[in-house]
C-alpha positions in Angstrom: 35.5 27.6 104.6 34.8 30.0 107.4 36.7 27.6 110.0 39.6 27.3 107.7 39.8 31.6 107.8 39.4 31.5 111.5 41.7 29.2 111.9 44.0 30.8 109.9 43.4 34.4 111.6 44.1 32.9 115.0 47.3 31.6 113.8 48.3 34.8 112.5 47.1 37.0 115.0 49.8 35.1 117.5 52.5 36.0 115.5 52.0 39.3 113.8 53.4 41.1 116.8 56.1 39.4 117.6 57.3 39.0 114.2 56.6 43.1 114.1 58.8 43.4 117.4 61.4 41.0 116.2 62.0 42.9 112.6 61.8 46.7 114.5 64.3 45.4 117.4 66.3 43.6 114.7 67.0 47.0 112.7 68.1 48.2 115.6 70.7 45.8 116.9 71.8 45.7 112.9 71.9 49.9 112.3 74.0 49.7 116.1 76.3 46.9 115.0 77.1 48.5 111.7 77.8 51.7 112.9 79.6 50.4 115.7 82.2 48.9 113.3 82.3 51.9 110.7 80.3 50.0 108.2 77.3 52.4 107.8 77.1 56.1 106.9 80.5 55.4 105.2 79.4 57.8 102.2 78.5 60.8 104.2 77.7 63.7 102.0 75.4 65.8 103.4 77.4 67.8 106.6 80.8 67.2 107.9 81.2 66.3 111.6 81.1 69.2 114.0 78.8 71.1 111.7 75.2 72.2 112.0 72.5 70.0 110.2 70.1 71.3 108.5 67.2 69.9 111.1 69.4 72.4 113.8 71.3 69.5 115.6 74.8 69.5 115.5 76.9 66.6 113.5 78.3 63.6 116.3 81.1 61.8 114.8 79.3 58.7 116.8 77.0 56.2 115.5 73.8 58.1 115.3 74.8 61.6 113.0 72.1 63.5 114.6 71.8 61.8 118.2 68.5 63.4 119.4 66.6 63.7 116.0 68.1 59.9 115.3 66.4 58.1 118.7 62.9 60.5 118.8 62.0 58.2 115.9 61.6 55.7 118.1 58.4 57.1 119.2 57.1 56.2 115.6 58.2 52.2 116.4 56.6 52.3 119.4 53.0 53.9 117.9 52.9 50.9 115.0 54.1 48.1 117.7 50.9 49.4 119.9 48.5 49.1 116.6 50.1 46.0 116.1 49.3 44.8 119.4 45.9 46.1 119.7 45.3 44.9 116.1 46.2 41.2 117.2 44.1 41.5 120.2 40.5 42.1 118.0 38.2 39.5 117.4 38.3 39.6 113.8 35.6 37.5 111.6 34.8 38.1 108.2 31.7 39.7 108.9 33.3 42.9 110.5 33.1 45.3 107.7 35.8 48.1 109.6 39.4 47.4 107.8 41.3 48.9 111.2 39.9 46.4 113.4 41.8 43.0 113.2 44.5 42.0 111.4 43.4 42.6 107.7 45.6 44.1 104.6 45.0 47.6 105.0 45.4 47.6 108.9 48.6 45.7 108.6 49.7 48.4 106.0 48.8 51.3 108.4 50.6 49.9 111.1 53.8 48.8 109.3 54.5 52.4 107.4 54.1 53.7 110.8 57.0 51.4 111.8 59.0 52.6 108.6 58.4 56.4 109.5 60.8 55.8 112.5 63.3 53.2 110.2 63.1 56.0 107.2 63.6 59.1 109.7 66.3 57.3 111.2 68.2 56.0 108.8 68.4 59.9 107.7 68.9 61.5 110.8 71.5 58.9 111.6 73.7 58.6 108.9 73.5 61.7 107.1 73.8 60.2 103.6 71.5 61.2 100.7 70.3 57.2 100.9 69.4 58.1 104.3 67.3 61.1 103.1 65.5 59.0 100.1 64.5 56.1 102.6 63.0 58.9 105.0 61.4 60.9 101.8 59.9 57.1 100.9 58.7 56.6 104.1 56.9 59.6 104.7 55.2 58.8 101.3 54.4 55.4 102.3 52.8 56.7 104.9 50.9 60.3 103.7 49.0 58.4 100.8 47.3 55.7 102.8 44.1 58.1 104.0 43.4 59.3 100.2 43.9 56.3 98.6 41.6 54.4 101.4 38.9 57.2 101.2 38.8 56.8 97.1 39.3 52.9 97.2 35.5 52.9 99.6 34.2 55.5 96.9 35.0 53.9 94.4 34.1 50.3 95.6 37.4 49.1 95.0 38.3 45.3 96.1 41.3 44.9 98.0 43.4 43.4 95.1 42.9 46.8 93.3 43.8 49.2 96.3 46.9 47.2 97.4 47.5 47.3 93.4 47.6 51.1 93.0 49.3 51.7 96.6 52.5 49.6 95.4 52.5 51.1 92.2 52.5 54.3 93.6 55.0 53.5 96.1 57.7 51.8 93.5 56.8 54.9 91.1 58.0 57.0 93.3 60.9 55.6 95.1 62.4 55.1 91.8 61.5 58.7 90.6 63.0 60.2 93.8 66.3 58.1 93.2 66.5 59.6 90.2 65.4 62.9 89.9 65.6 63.7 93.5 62.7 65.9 95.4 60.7 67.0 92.9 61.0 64.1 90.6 61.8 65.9 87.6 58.3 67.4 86.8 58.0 69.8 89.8 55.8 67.4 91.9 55.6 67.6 95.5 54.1 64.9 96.5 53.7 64.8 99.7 52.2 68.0 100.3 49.7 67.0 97.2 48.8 64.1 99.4 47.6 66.2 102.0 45.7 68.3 100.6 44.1 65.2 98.8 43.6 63.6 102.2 41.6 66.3 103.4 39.6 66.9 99.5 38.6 62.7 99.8 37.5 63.2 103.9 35.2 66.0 103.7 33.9 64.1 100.2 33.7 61.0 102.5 31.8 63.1 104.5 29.8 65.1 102.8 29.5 63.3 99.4 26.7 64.1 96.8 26.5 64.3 93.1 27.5 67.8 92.5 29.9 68.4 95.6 32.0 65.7 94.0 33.3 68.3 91.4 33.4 71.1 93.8 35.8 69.4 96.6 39.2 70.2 94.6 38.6 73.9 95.7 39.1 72.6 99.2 42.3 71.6 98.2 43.7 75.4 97.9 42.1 76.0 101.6 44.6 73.4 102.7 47.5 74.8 100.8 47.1 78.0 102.3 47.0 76.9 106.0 50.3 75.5 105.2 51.3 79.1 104.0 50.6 78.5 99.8 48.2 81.0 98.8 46.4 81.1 95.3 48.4 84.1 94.3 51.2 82.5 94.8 50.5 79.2 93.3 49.0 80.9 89.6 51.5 83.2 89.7 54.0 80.1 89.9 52.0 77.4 88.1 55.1 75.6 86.4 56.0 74.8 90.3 52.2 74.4 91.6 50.9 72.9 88.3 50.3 69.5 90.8 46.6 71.5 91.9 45.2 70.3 88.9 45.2 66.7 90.7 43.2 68.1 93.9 40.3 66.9 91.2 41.6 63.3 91.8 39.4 62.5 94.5 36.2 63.7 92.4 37.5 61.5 89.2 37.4 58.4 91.2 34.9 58.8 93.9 31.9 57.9 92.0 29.8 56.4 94.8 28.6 57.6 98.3 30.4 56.1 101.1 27.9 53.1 102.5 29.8 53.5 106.2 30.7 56.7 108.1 33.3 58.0 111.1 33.2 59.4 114.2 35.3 62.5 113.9 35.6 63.9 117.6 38.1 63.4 119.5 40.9 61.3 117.4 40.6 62.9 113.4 40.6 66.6 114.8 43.3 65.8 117.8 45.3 64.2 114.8 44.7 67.5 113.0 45.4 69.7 115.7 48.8 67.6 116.7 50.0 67.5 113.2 49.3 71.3 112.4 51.0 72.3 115.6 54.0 70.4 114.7 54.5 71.4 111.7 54.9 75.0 113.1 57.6 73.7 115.6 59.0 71.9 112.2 59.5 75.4 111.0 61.5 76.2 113.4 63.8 73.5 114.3 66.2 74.8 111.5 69.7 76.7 111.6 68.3 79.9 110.6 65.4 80.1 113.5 66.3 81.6 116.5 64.9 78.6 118.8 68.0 76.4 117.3 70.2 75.5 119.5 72.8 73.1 118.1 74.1 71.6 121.1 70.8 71.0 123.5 69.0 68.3 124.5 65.7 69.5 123.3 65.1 69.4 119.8 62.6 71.0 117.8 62.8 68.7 115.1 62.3 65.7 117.5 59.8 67.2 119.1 58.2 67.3 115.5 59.0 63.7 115.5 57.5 62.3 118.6 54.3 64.5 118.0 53.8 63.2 114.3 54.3 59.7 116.0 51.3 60.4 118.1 49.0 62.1 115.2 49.8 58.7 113.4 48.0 57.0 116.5 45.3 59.5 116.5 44.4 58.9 112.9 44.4 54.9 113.6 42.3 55.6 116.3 40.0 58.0 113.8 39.8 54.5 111.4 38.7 52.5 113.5 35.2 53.9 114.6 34.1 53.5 111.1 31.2 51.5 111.1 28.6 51.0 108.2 26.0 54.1 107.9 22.5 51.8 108.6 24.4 50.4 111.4 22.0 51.8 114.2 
């Protein structure tokens, strides 16, 4: 039995990256031979050529909408090809309990929505089409639920079966929901900035996990709202738009047991932080209405955002994989 999984991890670990490279490069080739010939972007809708987009960068009547937002999503291909390639090159054997080191489900996940962040952002940014905007929308959600459903899935002694389980069901809840109802998927439900605040409630639970912090870790996820400029006034004094809070209790509901492994959190988690936070405040100022927009430039904020999200995604893959288990030394 164990030969038989070797040998079938050394077959696979050959051709995980090139078959990674392959699909990524093939996109490509197929987005720039489509355009090419008029046959994508077709149903334009969000801005007409010449105008201003709403991430600042003027509208090309060429094949990429949004040139420089469009090609700084490479940066995002390039980060998931390295974790490919670095996830190939691990020794991987049964025995190694850390589920970013080799090529196992979870890894392969990681790496591949980090792929789709550039496809998604691209596919936006490039065609300006509202099925542009839901495949970037699903892509960042592909992508911003992984850490807290990980962290609860180790909690909650989840088998692999179960976490892959929830994460598609998640996934195909959403993308249809989105389709549908747009944004806010007809109840109000920001999901995305719900999963970070329940990224950062299940890590410091990871963390600092006991009995009674369990049910006290949802407050943390009202700290995080407000770094990203949602206070508490503002969220009771709007809770038919902020109702979502209620789920920052999501982490305590299903983490019923203490993590048997732990993480090394300096440098990569709080360089990740750090790189992400900072970006979002350039984010917030690569629009039309900021006075750092400049339409016609070469220098984007918004793909400045991009390629520095691409590098917090590398950070955080980084962050996994120094988990090791807790009686380890």
């Amino acid at each position: 039995m164990q030969s038989r999984l070797i040998t079938g991890y050394s077959f696979w670990k050959d051709k995980v990256l090139p078959i990674a490279l392959v699909t990524t490069l093939g996109f490509l080739i197929l987005y720039i031979g489509l355009a090419s010939f008029g046959l994508i972007g077709l149903d334009q809708t969000s801005y007409a050529n010449g105008s201003i987009s709403r991430w600042c960068e003027r509208i090309s009547a060429g094949i990429f909408k949004e040139p420089i937002n469009s090609l700084s999503n490479l940066g995002f291909m390039i980060s998931g090809l390295l974790m490919f390639s670095i996830l190939s090159s691990d020794c991987k054997n049964k025995y190694n309990v850390n589920n970013f080191y080799g090529l196992t489900p979870i890894s392969l996940l990681y790496a591949g929505t980090v792929v789709y962040l550039g496809i998604g952002s691209l596919l936006m940014h490039g065609t300006n089409t509202n099925w542009g905007g839901w495949a970037d929308n699903l892509s960042m959600i592909m992508y911003i639920i992984l850490p807290w459903i990980i962290n609860i899935g180790e909690m909650g002694r989840w088998s692999i079966r179960k976490f892959i389980r929830v994460y598609i069901i998640i996934v195909l809840i959403y993308a249809l929901s989105r389709w549908v109802f747009g944004s806010s998927l007809g109840i109000n439900l920001d999901l995305f900035g719900l999963s970070i605040g329940l990224w950062i409630i299940s890590e410091t639970l990871y963390r600092f996990w006991t009995s009674k912090f369990r049910w006290f870790s949802g407050f943390i996820g009202f700290v995080v709202a407000a770094v990203f400029g949602i206070t508490p006034i503002e969220i009771f004094s709007n809770f038919d738009k902020y109702w979502w809070v209620i789920l920052f209790w999501l982490p305590a509901l299903f983490s019923r047991y203490k993590p048997v492994k732990k993480r090394k959190y300096f440098p990569w988690f709080f360089l990740g932080m750090i790189m992400y936070i900072l970006s979002f405040i350039i984010w917030a100022q690569g629009k039309p209405n900021s006075s750092y927009c400049n339409p016609d430039s070469f220098i984007q904020l918004h793909a400045i955002w991009h390629l520095m999200t691409a590098f917090s995604t590398w950070c955080f893959f980084k962050f996994f994989r120094t988990e090791k288990l807790i009686n380890s030394e």
